[in-house]
N, C-alpha and C positions, 0 to 999 in steps of 0.2 A: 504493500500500500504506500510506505513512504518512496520507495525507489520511483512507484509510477507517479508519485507527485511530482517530485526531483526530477523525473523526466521531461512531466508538460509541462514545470517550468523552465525549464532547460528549451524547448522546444517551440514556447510561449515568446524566452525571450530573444531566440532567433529569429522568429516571426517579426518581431520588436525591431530586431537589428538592420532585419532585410529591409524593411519600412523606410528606416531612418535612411539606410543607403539609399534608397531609390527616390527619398524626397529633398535628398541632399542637392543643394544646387551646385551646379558643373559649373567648373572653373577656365573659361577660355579667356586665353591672353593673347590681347591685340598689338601683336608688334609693329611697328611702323614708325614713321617721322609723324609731323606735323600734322598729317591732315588726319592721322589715329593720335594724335597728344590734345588735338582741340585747342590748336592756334587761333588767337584772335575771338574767342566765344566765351563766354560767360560761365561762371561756375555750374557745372551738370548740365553744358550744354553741347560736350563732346562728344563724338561718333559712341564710345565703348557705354557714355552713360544711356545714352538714346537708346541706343539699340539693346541693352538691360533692360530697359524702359518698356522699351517697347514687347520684347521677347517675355516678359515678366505679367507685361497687361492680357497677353494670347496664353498665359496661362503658362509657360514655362520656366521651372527653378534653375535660375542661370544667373553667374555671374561676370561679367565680361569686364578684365582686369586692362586698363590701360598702361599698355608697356610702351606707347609712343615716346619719341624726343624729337622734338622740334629742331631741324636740319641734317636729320640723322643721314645717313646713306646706307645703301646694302651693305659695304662695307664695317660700318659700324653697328648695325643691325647683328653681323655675325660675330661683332667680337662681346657682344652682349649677351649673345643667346642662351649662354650657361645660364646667367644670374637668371633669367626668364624662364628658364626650365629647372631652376631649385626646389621650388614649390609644388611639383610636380604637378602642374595643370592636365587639364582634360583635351584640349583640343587648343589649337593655334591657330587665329587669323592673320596672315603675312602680307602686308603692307607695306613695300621699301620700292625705290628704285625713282622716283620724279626730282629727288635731290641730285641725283648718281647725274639725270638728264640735262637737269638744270647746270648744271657743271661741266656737261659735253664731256664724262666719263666716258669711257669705252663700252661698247655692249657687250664684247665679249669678259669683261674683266665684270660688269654690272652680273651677270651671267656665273663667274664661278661663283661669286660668293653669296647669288641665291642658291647656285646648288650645292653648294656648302651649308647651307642652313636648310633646306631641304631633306639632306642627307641626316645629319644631325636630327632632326626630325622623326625622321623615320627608323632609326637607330634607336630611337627612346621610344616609340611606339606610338606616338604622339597622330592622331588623325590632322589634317592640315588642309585649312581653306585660304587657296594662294589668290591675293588681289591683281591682279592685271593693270598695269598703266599704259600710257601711251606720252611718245616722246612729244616735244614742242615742235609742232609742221616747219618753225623758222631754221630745224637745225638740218633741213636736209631730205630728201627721200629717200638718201641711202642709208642715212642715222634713221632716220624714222624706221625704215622698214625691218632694220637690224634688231633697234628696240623690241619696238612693237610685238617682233615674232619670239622673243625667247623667253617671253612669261607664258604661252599655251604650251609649248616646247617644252618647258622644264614640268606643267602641270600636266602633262602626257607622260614623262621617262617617270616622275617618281608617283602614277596612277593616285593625285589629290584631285580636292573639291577643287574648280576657279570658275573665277567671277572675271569676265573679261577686262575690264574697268570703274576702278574705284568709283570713278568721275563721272560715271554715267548719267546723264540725263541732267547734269549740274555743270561740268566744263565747258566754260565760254560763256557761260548767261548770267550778264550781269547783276540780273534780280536775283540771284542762289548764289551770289560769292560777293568773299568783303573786296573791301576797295582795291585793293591788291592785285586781283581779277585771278589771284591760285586758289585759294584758300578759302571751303565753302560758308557763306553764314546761317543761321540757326535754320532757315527756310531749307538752304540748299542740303543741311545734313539731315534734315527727318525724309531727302528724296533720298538720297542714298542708304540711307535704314531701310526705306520701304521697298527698295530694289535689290538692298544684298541679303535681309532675312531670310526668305527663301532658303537660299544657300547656306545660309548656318543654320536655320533650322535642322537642313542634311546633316552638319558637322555634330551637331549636337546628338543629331542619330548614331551617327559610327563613334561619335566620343562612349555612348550609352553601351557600346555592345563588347 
């Protein structure tokens, strides 16, 4: 009689545990520069808090960790990446590379050191939703084209989520970016939430499994 007590609650309080795990909010970390650190907007009114926001009101326990720094590059994105994967997050949204551009970096050199971070990724078991940019048309069709093609490229070789561009449906329009004309304002980042959820809703799938 006592044994089978000691049992169901033994049994009670795994039922308890599993609970807790599965109502646990998932920990995805938004690595990128500026336009994932919430340049220029007001407190809670960055892409990682938005889109918490937003993922949190459809009902999903998420917490989306802002690892932006404002002028970061791919390159310094990869020499961070430990400190961003200490904490052992659930899933990564990857955000780099319009600094790299703005700089008339190399795309081949922007290129190893996303797929250095990539790799690293995948090496921790980390699921990974890669953002897509697109270079400045001033720098060239040959830059452009370089650019442009080796974020679906690298999100083909190491089989992640992508999202074609960050910028989608917001670069160039002045009513959706600050005066700057890079960098989205409060209007232009609830379009981008509402165009890349989707896709992390997936990531949030394959973080869950």
């Amino acid at each position: 009689m006592v044994l089978a007590s000691l049992c169901g609650g033994v049994m009670a309080n795994m039922g308890i545990n599993a609970q807790a795990r599965a109502a646990a909010p998932l920990r995805i970390v938004g690595l990128g520069d500026s336009l994932m650190q919430g340049y220029g907007l007001p407190p809670g009114g960055d892409f990682p808090a938005r889109l918490q926001a937003k993922l949190v009101a459809d009902g999903v326990a998420v917490q989306i960790v802002n690892a932006g720094v404002s002028g970061d590059t791919s390159a310094g994105g990869l020499a961070r990446l430990d400190w961003s994967l200490a904490d052992h997050p659930d899933g990564v949204i990857v955000e780099l590379g319009s600094n790299d551009a703005l700089r008339g970096q190399a795309p081949e050199d922007i290129e190893k050191n996303l797929d250095a971070i990539l790799a690293k990724l995948k090496a921790a078991n980390v699921p990974v939703l890669l953002a897509g940019m697109k270079a400045p048309r001033n720098l060239g069709p040959d830059y452009v084209a370089k650019f442009d093609a080796l974020f679906p490229r690298l999100a083909k070789k190491y089989g992640v989520l992508f999202y074609p561009f960050f910028l989608d449906g917001v670069a160039t329009d002045p009513k959706l970016n600050q005066k700057d004309g890079m960098h989205p304002n409060p209007q232009g980042v609830e379009i981008i939430v509402a165009r890349i959820e989707p896709f992390v809703k997936q990531l949030i799938v394959k973080a869950r499994k």
